[in-house]
N, C-alpha and C positions, 0 to 999 in steps of 0.2 A: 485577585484572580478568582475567577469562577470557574467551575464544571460545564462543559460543551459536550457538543452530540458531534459526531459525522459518520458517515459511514465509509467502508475500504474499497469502493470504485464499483467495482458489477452493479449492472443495474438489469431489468427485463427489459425488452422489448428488441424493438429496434428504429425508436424515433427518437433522435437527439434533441427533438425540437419539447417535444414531451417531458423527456425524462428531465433536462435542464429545467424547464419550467417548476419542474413538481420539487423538485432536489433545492432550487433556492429561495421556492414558499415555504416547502418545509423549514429548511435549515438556517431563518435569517439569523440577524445578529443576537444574539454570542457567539453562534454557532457556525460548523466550518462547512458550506457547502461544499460539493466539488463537482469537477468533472466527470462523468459517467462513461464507465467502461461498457460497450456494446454487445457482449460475445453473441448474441443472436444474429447479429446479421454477417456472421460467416467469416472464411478466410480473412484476417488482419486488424481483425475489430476483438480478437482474441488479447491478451494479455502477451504472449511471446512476440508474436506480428508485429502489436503497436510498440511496443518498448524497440524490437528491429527495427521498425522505421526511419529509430532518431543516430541510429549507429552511423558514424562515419567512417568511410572508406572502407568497408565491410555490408555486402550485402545479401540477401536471403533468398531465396524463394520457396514452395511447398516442396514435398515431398510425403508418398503416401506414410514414410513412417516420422512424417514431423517436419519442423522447419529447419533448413539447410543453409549453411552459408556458401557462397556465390563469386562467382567473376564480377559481373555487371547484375545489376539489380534489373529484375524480371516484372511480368505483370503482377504478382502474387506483393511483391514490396511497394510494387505503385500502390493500389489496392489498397494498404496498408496506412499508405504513406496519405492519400486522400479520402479516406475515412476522416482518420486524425484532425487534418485539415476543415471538415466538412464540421467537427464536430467544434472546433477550434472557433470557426467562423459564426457557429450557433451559438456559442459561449457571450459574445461578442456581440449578436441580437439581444440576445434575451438580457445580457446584464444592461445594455445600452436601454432598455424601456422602462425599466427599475429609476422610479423617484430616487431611494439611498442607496444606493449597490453596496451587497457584502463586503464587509470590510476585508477579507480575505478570502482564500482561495486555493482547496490542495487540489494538487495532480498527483497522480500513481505510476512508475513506474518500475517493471520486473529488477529485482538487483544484478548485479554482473555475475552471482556464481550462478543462480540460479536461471540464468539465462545463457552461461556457458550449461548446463544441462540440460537445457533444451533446443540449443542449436547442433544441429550436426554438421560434422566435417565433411568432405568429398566424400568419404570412403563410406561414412552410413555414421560412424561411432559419434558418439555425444563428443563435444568440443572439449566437455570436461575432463577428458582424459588426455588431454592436452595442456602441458605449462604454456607452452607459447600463445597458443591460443586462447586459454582463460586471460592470458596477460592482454593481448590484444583484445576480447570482448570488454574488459574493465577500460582501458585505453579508450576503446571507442566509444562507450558509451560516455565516458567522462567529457571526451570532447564533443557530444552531443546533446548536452543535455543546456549548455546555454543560448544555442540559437532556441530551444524549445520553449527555456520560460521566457525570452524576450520575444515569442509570438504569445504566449500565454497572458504577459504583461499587457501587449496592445490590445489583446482582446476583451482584460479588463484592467482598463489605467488606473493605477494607484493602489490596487487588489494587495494587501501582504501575499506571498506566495508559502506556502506549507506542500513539502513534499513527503510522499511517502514510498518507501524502498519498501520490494514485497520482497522477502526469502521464502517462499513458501517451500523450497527443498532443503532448505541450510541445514537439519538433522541429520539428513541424508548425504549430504555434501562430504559434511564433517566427520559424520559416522561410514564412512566407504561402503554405504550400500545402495548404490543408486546402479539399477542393471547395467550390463553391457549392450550393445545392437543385438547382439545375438539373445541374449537374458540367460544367457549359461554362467557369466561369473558378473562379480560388479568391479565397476570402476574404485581404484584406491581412491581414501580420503584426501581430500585438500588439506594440510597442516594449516590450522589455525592463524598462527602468524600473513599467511600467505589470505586468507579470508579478511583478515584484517585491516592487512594493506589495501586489498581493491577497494573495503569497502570507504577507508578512508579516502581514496583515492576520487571518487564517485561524491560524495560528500563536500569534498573539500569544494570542487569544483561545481555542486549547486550550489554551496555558500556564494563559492564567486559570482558568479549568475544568479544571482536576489534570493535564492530563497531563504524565509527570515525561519524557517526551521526544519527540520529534516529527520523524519521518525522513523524506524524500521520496522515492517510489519512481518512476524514468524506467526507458525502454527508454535501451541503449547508444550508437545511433546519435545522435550530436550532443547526447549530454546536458549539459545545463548544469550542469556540476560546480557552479563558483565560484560562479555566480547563486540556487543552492540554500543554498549557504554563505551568501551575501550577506545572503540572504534569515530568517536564522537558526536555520535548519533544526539540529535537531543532529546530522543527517549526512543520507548519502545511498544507496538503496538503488538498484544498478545492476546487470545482468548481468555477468561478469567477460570472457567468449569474446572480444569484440569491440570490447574497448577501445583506443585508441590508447595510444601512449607519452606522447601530452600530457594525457590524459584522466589517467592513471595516475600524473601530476606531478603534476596538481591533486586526486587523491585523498591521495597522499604530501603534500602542502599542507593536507589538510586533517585529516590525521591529526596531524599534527606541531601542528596548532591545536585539537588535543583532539577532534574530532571523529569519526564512529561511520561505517565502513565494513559496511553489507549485502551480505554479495558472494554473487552470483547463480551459485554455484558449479557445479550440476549443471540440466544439461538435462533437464526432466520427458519431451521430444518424444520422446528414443534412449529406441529400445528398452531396453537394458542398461545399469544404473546403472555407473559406471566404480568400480574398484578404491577401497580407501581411499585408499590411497599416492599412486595418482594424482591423487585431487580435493586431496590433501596438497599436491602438488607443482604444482597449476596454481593454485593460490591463495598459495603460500611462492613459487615462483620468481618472477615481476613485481612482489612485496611486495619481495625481496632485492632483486631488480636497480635498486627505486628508489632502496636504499641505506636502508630502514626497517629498523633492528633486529628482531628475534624477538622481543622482549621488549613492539613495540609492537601483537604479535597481538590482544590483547586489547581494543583497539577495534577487530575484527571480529566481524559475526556474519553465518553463512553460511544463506543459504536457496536454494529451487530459483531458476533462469534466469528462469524464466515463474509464470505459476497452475498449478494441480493437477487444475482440475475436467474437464480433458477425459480423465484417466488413469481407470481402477477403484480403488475404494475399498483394495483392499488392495494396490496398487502408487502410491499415495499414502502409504498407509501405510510403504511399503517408501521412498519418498524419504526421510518424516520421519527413517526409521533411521538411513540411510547419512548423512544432513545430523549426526546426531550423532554417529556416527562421524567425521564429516571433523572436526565440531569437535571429538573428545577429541584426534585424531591433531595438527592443529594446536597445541592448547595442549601437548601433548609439544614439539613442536617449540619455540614460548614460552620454555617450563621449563628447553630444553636434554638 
């Protein structure tokens, strides 16, 4: 096993034909290209939108305080729903002109709690204030996520498939502070258990549907290491900058248990990407200090802190670089 690069989906612009291009010159083998999230080019090409697309028997459309769920699916989920498609069918060009295609291949999609707090009910409120309805967003997304990689498959035959589940509000979820419609009080916490279950639920069901792994990606603040593991994630993708010492016992926990660290090694925000040596040594030093070998670099793969899509296409590019460089200079370090 070696150290790889990819990065968490956002990309700039709004040319699929482009970003695909650049995304798996950058990223060939060892490394995990992937599909490019588009937010620039508007309604549906967002992260809430496109993850709604794949929902079944459940549909959306805008609303000026966010996305809503639906009778019948509107022009804002077509929309949505043919971006996807367009970019799906690009995936599909551009690996097809490829002498060796990537051996693999992640997609991204929003996880179910955090897409239960970003859809609203009829009445305006987050879904999430809703059991029945978190249960049904988990539901549906579960049964929607295998016709998604069997179009993912034909667009690249034979590709491994690697998914990654975004929580970007699970803190908030868990910690019952995520506002009300109104922002006078917040919605109560989801119990843990009940976080658990969707996510297993979700999971199990891209197992079933190929994909050969499935990581969860959080923000650092209060991330739920163990709960991610619990949940049988095969690892967890985190920022590295702001973790605790106990955070970083339960990554060394979960290393030692076979499992796959994404470390969030560079800040897309700074201006100037830091030295090799140094992204070297902020990702080996707190690895040592847990008392993890070098030798168990190898269930690391390193991508940016954040998304990519607020940078220029060709300092996006410039991340993908340096991300592979930090992975060649780490697996030196591995090898000894």
């Amino acid at each position: 096993m070696e150290v790889t690069a990819t990065a968490l989906g956002p990309w700039p612009g709004e040319d699929p034909v482009e970003a695909a291009r650049i995304i798996r010159g950058e990223l060939g083998s060892p490394h995990l290209p992937f599909l490019a999230e588009l937010p620039d080019r508007g309604v549906g090409s967002d992260a809430v939108g496109r993850t709604a697309s794949l929902l079944v028997e459940l549909a959306v459309d805008v609303q000026p305080y966010g996305w809503r769920l639906v009778d019948r699916p509107g022009k804002d989920f077509r929309r949505a729903a043919s971006a996807l498609s367009t970019d799906i069918n690009v995936l599909a060009d551009v690996a097809g002109t490829e002498d060796t295609p990537a051996p693999e291949l992640k997609v991204q999609l929003l996880g179910p709690l955090s897409l239960a707090a970003a859809l609203h009910l009829h009445n305006g409120e987050r879904s999430l204030i809703d059991y029945g309805a978190r249960r049904d967003i988990a539901e549906s997304l579960a049964a929607g996520v295998g016709a998604y990689l069997s179009r993912i498959s034909s667009a690249v035959p034979g590709a491994r498939l690697v998914v990654q589940l975004d929580e970007p509000d699970i803190a908030a979820v868990l910690a019952g502070t995520i506002p009300t419609a109104s922002g006078y009080r917040t919605l109560r916490a989801v119990g843990g258990q009940e976080v658990t279950e969707a996510w297993q639920l979700v999971i199990e069901a891209l197992r079933a549907a190929g994909a050969v792994e499935v990581v969860m990606a959080v923000p650092e603040v209060e991330a739920p290491i163990e709960r991610i593991i619990q949940a049988g994630a095969d690892g967890v993708a985190v920022p590295l900058k702001a973790l605790t010492s106990r955070q970083w016992e339960q990554l060394a926990a979960a290393v030692e248990a076979g499992k796959k660290v994404w470390a969030g090694a560079l800040d897309p925000r700074v201006g100037t990407l830091p030295k090799v040596a140094d992204a070297v040594d902020a990702v080996w030093r707190p690895w040592h200090q847990m008392g993890l070998p070098a030798s168990s670099l190898g269930s690391v793969r390193v991508t940016p802190a954040g998304g990519l899509a607020g940078l220029t296409p060709a300092a996006a590019t410039a991340v993908l670089g340096r991300l592979t460089q930090l992975a060649d200079g780490l697996n030196q370090r591995a090898h000894g």
